[in-house]
PDB file of N, CA, C, O and CB in Angstrom:
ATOM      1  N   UNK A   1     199.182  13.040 -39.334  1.00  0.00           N
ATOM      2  CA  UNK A   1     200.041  12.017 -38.792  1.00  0.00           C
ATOM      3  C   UNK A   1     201.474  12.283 -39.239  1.00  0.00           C
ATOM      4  O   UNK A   1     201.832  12.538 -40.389  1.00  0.00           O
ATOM      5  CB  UNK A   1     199.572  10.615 -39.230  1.00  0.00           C
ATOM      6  N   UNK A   2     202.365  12.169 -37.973  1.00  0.00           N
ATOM      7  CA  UNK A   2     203.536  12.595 -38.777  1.00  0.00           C
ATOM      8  C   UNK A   2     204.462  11.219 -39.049  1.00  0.00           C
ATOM      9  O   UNK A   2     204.129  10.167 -38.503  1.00  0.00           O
ATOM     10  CB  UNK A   2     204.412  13.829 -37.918  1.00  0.00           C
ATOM     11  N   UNK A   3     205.588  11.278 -39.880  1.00  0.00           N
ATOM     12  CA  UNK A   3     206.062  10.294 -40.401  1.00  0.00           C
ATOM     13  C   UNK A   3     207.528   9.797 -40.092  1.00  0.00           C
ATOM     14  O   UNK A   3     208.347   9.059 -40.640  1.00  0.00           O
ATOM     15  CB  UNK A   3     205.867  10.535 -41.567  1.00  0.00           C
ATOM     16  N   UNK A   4     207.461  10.528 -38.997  1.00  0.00           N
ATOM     17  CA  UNK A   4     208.644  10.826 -38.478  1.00  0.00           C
ATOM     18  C   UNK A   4     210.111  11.031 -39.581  1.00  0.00           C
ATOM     19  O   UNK A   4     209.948  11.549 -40.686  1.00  0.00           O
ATOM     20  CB  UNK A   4     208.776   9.680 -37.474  1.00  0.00           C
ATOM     21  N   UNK A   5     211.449  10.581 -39.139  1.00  0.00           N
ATOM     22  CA  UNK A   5     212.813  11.094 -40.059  1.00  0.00           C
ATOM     23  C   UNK A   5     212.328  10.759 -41.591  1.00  0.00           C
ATOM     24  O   UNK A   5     212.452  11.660 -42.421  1.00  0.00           O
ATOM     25  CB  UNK A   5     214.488  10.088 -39.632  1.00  0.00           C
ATOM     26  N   UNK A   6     211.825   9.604 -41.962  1.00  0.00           N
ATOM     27  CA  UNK A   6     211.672   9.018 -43.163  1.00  0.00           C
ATOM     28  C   UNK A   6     210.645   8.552 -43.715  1.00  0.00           C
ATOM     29  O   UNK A   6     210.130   7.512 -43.305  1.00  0.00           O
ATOM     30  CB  UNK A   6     212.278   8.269 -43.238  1.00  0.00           C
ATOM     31  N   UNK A   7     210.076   9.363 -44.930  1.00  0.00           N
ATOM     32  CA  UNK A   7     208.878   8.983 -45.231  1.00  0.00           C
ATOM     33  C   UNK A   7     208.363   7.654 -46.075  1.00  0.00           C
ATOM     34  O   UNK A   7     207.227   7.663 -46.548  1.00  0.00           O
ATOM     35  CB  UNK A   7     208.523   9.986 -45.759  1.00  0.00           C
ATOM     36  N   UNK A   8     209.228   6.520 -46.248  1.00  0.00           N
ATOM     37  CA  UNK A   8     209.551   5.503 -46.233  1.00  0.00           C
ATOM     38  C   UNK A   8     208.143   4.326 -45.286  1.00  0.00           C
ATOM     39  O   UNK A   8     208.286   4.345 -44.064  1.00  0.00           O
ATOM     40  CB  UNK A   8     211.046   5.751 -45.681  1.00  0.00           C
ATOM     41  N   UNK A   9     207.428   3.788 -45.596  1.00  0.00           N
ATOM     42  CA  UNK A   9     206.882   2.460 -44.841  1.00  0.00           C
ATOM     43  C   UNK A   9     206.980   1.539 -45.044  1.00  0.00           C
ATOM     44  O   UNK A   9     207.774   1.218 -45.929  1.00  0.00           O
ATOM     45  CB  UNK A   9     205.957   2.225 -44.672  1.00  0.00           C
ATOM     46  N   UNK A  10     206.403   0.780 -44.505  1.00  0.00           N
ATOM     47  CA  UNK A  10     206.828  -0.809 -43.854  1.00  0.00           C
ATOM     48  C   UNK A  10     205.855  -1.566 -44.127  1.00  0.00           C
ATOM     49  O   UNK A  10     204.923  -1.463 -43.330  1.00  0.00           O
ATOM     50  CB  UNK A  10     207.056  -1.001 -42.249  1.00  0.00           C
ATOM     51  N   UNK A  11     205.726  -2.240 -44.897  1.00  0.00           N
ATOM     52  CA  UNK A  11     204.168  -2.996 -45.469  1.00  0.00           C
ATOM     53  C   UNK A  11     204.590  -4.626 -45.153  1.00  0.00           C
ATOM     54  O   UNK A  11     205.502  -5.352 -45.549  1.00  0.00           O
ATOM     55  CB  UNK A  11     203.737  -2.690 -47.632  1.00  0.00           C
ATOM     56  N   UNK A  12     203.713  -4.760 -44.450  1.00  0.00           N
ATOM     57  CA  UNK A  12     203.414  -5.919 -43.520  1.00  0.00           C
ATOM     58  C   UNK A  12     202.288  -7.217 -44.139  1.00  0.00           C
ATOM     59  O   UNK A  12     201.375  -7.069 -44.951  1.00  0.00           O
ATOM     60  CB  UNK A  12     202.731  -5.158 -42.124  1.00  0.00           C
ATOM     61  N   UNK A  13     202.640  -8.227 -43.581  1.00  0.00           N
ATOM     62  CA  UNK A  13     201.021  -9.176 -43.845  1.00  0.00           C
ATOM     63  C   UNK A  13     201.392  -9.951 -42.912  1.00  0.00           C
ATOM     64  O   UNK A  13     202.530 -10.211 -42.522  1.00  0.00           O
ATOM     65  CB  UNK A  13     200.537 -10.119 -45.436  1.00  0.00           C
ATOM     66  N   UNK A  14     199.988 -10.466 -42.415  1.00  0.00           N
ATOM     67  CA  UNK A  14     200.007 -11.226 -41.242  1.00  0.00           C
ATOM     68  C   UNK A  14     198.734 -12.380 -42.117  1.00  0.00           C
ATOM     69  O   UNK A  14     197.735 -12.287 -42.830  1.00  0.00           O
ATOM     70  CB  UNK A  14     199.529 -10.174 -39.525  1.00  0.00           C
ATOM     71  N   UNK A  15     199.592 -13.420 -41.479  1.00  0.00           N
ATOM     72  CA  UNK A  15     198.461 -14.681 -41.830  1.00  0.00           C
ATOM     73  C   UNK A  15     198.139 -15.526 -40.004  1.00  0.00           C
ATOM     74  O   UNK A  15     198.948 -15.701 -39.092  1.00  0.00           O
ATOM     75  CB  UNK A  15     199.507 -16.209 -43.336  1.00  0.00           C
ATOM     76  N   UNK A  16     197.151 -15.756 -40.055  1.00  0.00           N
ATOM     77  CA  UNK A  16     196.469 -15.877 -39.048  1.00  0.00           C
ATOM     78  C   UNK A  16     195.854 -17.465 -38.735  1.00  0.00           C
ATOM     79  O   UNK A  16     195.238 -18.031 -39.639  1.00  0.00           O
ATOM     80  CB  UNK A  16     195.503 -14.851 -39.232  1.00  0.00           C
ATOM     81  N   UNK A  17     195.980 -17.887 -37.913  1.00  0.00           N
ATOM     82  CA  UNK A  17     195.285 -19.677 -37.702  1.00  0.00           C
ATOM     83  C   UNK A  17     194.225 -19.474 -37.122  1.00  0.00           C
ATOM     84  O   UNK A  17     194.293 -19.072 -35.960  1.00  0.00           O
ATOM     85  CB  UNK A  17     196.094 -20.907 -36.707  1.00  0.00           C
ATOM     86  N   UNK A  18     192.893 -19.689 -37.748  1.00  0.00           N
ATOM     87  CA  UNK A  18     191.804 -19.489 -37.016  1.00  0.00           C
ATOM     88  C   UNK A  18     191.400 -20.409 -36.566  1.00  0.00           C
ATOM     89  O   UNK A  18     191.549 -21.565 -36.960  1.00  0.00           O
ATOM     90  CB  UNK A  18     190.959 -18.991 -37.476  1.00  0.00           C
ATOM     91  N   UNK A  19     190.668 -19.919 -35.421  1.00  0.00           N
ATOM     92  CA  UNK A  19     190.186 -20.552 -33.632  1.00  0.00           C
ATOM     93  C   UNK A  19     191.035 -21.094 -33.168  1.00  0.00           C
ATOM     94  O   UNK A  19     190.787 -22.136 -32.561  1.00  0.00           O
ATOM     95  CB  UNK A  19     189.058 -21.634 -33.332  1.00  0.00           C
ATOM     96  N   UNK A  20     192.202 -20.677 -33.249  1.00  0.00           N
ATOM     97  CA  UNK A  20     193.677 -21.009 -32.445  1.00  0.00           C
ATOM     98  C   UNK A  20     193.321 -19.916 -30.364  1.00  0.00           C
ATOM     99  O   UNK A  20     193.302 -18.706 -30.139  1.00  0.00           O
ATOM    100  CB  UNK A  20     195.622 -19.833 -33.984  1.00  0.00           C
ATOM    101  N   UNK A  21     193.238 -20.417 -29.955  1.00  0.00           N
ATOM    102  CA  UNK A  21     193.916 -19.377 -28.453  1.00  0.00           C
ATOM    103  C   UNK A  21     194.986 -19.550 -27.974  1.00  0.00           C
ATOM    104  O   UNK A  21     195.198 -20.729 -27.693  1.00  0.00           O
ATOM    105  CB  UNK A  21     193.282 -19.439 -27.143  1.00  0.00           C
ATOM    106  N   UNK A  22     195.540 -19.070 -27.818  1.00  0.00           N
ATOM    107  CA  UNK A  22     195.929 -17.595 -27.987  1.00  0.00           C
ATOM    108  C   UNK A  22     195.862 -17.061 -29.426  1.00  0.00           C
ATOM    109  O   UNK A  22     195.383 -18.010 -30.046  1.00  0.00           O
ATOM    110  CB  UNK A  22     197.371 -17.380 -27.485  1.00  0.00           C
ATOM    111  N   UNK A  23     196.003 -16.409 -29.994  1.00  0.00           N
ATOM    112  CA  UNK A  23     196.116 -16.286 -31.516  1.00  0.00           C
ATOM    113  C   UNK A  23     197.329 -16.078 -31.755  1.00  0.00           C
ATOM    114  O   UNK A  23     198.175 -15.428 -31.142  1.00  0.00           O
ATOM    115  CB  UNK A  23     195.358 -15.269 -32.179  1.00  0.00           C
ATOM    116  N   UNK A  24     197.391 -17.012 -33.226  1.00  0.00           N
ATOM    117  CA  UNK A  24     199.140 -17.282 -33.478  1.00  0.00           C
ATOM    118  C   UNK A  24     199.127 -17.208 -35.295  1.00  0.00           C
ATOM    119  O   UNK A  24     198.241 -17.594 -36.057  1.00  0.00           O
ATOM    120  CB  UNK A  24     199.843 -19.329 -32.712  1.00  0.00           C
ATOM    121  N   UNK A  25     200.130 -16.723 -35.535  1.00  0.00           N
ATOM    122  CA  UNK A  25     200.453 -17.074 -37.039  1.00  0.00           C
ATOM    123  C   UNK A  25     201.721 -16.345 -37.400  1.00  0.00           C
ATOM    124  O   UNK A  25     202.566 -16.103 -36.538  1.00  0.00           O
ATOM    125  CB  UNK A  25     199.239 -16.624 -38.094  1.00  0.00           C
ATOM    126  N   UNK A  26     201.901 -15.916 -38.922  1.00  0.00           N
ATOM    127  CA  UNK A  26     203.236 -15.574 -39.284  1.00  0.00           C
ATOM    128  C   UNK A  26     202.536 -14.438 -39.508  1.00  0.00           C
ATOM    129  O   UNK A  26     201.326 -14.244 -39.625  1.00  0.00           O
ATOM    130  CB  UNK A  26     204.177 -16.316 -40.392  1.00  0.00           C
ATOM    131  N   UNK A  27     203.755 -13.498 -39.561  1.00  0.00           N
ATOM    132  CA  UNK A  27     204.230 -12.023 -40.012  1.00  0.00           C
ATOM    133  C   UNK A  27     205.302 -12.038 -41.244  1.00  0.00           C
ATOM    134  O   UNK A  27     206.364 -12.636 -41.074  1.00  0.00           O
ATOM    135  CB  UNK A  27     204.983 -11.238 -38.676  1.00  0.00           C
ATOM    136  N   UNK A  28     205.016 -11.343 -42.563  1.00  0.00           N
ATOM    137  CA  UNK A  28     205.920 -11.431 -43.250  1.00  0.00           C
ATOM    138  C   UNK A  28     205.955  -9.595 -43.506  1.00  0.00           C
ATOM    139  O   UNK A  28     205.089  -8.720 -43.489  1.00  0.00           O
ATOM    140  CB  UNK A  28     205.667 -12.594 -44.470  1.00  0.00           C
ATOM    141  N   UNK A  29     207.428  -9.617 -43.738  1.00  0.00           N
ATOM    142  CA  UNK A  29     207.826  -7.957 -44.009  1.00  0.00           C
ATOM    143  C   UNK A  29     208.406  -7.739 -45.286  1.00  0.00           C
ATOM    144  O   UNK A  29     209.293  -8.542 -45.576  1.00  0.00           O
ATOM    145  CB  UNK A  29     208.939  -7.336 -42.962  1.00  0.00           C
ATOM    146  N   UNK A  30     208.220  -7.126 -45.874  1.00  0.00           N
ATOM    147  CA  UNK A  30     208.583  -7.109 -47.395  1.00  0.00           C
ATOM    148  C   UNK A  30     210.089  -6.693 -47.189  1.00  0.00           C
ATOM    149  O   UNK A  30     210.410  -5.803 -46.401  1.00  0.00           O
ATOM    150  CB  UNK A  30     207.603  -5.945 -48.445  1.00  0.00           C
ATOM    151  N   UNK A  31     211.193  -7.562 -48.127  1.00  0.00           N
ATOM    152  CA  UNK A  31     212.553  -7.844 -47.793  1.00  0.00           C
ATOM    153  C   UNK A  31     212.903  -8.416 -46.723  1.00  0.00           C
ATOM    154  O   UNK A  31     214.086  -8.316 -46.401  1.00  0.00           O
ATOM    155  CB  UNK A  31     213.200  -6.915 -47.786  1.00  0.00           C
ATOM    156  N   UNK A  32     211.912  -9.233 -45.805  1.00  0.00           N
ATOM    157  CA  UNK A  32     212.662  -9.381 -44.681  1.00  0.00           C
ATOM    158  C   UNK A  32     212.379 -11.654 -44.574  1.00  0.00           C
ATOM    159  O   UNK A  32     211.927 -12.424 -45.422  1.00  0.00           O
ATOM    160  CB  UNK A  32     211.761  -8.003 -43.083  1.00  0.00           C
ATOM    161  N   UNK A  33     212.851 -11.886 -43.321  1.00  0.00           N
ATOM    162  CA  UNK A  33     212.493 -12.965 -43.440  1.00  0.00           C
ATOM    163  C   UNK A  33     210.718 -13.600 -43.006  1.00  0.00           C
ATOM    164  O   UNK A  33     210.232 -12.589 -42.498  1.00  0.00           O
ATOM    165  CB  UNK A  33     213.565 -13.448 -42.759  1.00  0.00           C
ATOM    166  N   UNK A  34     210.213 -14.100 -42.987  1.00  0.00           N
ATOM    167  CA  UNK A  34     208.674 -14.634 -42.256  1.00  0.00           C
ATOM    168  C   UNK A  34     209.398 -14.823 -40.812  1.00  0.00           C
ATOM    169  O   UNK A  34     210.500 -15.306 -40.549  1.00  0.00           O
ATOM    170  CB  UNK A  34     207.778 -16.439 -43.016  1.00  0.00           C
ATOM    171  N   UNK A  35     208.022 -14.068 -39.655  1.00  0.00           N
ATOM    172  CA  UNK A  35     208.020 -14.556 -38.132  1.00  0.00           C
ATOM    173  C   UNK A  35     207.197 -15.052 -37.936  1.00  0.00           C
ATOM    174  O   UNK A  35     206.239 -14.293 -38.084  1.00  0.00           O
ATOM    175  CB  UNK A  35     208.079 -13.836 -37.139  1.00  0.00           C
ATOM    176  N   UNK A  36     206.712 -16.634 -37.458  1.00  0.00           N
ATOM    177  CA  UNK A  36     206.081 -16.875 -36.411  1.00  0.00           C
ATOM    178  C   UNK A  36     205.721 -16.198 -35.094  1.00  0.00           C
ATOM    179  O   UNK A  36     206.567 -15.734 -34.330  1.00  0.00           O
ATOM    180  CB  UNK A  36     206.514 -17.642 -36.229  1.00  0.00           C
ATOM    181  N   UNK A  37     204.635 -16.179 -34.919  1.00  0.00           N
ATOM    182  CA  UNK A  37     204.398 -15.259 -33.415  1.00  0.00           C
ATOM    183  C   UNK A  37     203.128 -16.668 -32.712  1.00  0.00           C
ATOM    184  O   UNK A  37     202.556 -17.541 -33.365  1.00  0.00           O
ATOM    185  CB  UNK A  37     203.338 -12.958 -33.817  1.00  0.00           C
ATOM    186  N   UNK A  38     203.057 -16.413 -31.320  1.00  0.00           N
ATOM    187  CA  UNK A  38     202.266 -17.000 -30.361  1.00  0.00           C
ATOM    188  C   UNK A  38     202.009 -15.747 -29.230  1.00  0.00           C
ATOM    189  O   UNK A  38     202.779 -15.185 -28.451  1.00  0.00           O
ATOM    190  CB  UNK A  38     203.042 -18.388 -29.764  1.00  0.00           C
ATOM    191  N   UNK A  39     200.672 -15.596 -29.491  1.00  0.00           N
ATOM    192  CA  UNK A  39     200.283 -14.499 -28.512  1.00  0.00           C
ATOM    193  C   UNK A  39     200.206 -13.010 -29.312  1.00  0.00           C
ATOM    194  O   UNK A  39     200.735 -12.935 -30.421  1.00  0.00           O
ATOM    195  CB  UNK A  39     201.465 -14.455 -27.234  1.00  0.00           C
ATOM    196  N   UNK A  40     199.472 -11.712 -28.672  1.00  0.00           N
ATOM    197  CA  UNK A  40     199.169 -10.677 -29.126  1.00  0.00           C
ATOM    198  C   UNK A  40     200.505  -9.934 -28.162  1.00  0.00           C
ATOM    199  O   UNK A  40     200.274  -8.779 -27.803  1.00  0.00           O
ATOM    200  CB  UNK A  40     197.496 -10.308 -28.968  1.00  0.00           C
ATOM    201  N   UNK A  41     201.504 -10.376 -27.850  1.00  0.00           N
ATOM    202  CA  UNK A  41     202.535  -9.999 -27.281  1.00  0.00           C
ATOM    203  C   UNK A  41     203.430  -9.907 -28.415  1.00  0.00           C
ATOM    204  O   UNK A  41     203.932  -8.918 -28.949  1.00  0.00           O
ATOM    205  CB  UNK A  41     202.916 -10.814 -26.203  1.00  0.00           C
ATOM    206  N   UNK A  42     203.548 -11.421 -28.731  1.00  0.00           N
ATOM    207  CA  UNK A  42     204.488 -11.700 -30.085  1.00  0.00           C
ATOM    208  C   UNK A  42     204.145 -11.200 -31.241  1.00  0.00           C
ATOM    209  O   UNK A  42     205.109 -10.966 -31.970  1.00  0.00           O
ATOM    210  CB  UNK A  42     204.624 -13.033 -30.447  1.00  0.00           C
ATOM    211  N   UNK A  43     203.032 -10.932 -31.703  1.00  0.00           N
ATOM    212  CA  UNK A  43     202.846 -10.208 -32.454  1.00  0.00           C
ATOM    213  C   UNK A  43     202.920  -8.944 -32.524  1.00  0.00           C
ATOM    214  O   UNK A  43     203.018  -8.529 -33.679  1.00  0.00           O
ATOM    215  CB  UNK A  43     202.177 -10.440 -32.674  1.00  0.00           C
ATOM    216  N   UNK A  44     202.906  -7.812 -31.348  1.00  0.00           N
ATOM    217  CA  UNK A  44     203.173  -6.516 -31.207  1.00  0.00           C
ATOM    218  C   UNK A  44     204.928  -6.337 -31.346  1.00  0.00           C
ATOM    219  O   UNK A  44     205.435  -5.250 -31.624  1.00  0.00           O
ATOM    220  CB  UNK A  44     202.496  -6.042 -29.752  1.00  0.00           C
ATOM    221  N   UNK A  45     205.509  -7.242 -31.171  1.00  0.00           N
ATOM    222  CA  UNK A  45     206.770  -7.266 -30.863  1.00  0.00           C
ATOM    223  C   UNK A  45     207.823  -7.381 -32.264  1.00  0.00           C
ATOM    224  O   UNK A  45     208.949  -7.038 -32.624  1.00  0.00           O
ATOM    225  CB  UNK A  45     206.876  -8.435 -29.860  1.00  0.00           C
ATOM    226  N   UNK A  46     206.382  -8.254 -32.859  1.00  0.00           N
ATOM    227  CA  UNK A  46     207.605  -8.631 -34.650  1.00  0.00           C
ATOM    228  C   UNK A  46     207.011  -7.457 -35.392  1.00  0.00           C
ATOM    229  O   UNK A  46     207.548  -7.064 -36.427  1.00  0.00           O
ATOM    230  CB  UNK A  46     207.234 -10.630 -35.972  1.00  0.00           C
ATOM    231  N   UNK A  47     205.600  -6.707 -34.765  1.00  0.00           N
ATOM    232  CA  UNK A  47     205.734  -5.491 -35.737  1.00  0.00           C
ATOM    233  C   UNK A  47     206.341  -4.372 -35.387  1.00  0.00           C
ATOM    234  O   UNK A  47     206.455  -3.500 -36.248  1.00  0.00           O
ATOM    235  CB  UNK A  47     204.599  -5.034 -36.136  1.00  0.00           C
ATOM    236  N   UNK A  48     206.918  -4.122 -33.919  1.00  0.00           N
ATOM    237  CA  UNK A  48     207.536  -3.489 -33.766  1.00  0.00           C
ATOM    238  C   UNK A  48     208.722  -3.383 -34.550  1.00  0.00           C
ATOM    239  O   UNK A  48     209.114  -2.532 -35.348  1.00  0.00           O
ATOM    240  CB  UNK A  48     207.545  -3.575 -32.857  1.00  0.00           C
ATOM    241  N   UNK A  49     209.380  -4.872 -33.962  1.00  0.00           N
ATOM    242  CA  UNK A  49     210.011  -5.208 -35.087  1.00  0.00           C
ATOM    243  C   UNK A  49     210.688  -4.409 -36.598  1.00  0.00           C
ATOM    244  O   UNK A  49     211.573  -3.645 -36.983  1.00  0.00           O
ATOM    245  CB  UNK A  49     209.184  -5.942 -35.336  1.00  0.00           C
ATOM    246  N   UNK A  50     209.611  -5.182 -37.028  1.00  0.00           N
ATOM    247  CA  UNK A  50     209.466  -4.881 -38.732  1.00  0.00           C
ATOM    248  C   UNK A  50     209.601  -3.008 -38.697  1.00  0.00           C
ATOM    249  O   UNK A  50     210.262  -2.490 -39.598  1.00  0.00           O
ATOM    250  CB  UNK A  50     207.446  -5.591 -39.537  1.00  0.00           C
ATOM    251  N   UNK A  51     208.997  -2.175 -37.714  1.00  0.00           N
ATOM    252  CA  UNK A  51     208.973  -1.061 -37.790  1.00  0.00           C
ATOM    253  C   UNK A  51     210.639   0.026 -37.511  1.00  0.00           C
ATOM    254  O   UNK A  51     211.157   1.123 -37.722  1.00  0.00           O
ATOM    255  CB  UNK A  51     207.827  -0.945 -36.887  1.00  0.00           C
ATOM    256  N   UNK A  52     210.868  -1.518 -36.805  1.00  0.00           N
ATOM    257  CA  UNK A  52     212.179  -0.249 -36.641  1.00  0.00           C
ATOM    258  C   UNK A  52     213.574  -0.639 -37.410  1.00  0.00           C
ATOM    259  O   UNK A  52     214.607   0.020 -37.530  1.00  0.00           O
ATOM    260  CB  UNK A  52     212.700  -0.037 -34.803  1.00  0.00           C
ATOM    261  N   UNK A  53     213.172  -2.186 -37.975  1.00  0.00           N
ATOM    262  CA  UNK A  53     214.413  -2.596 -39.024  1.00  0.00           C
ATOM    263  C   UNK A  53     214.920  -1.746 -40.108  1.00  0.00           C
ATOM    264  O   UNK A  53     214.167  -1.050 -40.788  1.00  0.00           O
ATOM    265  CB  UNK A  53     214.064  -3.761 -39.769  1.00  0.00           C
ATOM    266  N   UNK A  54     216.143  -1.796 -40.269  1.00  0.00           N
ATOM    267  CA  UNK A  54     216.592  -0.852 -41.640  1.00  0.00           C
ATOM    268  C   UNK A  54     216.079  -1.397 -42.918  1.00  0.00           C
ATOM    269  O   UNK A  54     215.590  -2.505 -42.697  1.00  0.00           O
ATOM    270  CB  UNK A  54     218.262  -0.765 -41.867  1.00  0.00           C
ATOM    271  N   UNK A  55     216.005  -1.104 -44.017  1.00  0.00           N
ATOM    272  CA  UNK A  55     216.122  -1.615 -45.135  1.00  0.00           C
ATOM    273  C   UNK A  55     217.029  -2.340 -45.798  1.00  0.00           C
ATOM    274  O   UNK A  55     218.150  -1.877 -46.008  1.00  0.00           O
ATOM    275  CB  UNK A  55     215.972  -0.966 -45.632  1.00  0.00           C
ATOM    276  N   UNK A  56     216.660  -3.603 -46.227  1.00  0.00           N
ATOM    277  CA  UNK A  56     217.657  -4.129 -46.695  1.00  0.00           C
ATOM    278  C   UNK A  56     218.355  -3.447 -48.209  1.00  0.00           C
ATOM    279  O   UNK A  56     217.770  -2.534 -48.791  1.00  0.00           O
ATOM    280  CB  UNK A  56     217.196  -5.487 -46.753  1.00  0.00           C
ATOM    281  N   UNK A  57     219.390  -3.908 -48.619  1.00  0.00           N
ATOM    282  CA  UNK A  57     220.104  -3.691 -50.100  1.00  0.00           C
ATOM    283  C   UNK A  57     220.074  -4.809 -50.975  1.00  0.00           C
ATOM    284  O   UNK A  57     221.021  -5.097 -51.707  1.00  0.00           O
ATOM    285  CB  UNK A  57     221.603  -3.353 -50.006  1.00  0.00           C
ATOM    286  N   UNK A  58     218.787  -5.578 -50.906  1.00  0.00           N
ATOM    287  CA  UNK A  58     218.213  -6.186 -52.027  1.00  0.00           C
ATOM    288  C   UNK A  58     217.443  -5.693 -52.831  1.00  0.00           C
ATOM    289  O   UNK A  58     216.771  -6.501 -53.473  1.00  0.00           O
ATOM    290  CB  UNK A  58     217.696  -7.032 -51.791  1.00  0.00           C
ATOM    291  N   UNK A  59     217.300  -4.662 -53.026  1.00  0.00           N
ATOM    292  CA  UNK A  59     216.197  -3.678 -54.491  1.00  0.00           C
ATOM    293  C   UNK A  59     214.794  -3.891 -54.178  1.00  0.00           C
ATOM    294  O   UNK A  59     213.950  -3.493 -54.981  1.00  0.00           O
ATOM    295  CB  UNK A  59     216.331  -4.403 -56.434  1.00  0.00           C
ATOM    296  N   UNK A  60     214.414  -4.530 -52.999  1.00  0.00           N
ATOM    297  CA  UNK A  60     212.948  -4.496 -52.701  1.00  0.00           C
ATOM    298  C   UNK A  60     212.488  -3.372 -52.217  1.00  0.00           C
ATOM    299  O   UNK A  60     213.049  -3.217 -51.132  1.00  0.00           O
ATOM    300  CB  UNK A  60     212.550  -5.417 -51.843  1.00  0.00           C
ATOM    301  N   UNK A  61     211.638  -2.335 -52.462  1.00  0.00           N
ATOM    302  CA  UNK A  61     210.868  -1.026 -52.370  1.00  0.00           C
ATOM    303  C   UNK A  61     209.974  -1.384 -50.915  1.00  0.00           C
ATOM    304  O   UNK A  61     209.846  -0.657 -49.929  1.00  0.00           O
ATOM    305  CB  UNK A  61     209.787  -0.694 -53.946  1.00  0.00           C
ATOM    306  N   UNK A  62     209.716  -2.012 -51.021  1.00  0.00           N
ATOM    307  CA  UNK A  62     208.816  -2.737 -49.471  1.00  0.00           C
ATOM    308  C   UNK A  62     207.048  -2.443 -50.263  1.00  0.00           C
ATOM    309  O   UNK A  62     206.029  -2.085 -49.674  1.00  0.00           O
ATOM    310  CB  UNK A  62     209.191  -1.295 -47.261  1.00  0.00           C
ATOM    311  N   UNK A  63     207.219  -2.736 -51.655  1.00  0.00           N
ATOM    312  CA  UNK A  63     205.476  -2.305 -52.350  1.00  0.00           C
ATOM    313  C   UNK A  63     205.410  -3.483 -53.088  1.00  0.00           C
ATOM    314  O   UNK A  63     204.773  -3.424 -54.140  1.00  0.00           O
ATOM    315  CB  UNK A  63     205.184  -0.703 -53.559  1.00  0.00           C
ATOM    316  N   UNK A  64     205.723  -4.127 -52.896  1.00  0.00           N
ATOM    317  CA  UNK A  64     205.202  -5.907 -53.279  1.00  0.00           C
ATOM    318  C   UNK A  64     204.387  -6.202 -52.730  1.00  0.00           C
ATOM    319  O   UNK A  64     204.303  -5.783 -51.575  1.00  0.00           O
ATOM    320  CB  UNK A  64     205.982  -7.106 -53.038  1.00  0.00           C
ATOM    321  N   UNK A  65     203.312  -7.115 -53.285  1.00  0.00           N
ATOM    322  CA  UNK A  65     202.566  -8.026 -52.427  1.00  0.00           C
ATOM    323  C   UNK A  65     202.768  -8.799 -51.634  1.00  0.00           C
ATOM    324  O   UNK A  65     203.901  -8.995 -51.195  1.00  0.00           O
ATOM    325  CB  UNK A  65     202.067  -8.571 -52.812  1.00  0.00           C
ATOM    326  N   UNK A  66     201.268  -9.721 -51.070  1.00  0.00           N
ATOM    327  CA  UNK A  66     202.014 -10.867 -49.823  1.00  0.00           C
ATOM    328  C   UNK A  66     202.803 -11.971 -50.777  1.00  0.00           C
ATOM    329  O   UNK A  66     202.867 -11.731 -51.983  1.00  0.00           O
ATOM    330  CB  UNK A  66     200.570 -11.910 -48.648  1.00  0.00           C
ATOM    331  N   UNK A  67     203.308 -12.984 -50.334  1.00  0.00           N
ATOM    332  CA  UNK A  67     203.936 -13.691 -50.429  1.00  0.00           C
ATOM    333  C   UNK A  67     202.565 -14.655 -51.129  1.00  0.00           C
ATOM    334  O   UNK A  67     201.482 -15.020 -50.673  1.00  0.00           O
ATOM    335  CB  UNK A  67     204.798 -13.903 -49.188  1.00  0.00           C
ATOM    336  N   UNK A  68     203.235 -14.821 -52.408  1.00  0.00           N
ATOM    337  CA  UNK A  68     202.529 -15.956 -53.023  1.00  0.00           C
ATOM    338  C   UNK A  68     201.370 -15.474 -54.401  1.00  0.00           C
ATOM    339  O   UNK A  68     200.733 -16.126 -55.229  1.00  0.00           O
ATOM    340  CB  UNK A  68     201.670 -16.708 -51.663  1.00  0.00           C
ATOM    341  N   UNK A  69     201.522 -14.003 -54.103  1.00  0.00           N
ATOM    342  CA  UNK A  69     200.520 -13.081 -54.527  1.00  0.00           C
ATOM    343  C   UNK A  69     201.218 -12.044 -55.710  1.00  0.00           C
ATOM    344  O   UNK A  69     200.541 -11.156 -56.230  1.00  0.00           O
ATOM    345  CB  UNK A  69     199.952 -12.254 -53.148  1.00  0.00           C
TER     346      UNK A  69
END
């Protein structure tokens, strides 16, 4: 698998509302803010998202846990 320009990732968590339809919940990105999503649209979209955002210059490595954890 290649890793493309930067070997750098993007560590994600998704929390989920179960027996919701459509399926909906938040996306959190390490350094970034929490998204709400509605739909497997919105959710492809905030991880796209999350995938193509720069890094912030708050000293977060993006290797933290989820939120709360």
């Amino acid at each position: 698998m290649a890793m493309g320009d930067s070997d750098q990732r993007v560590r994600v968590w998704i929390e989920l509302e179960p027996g919701t339809e459509p399926v909906c919940g938040t996306i959190y990105v390490a350094a970034g803010e929490p998204r709400e999503f509605v739909g497997w649209m919105e959710l492809a979209h905030a991880i796209d998202h999350a995938r193509l955002a720069r890094p912030g210059g708050d000293g977060n490595d993006g290797r933290g846990g989820p939120p709360g954890g």
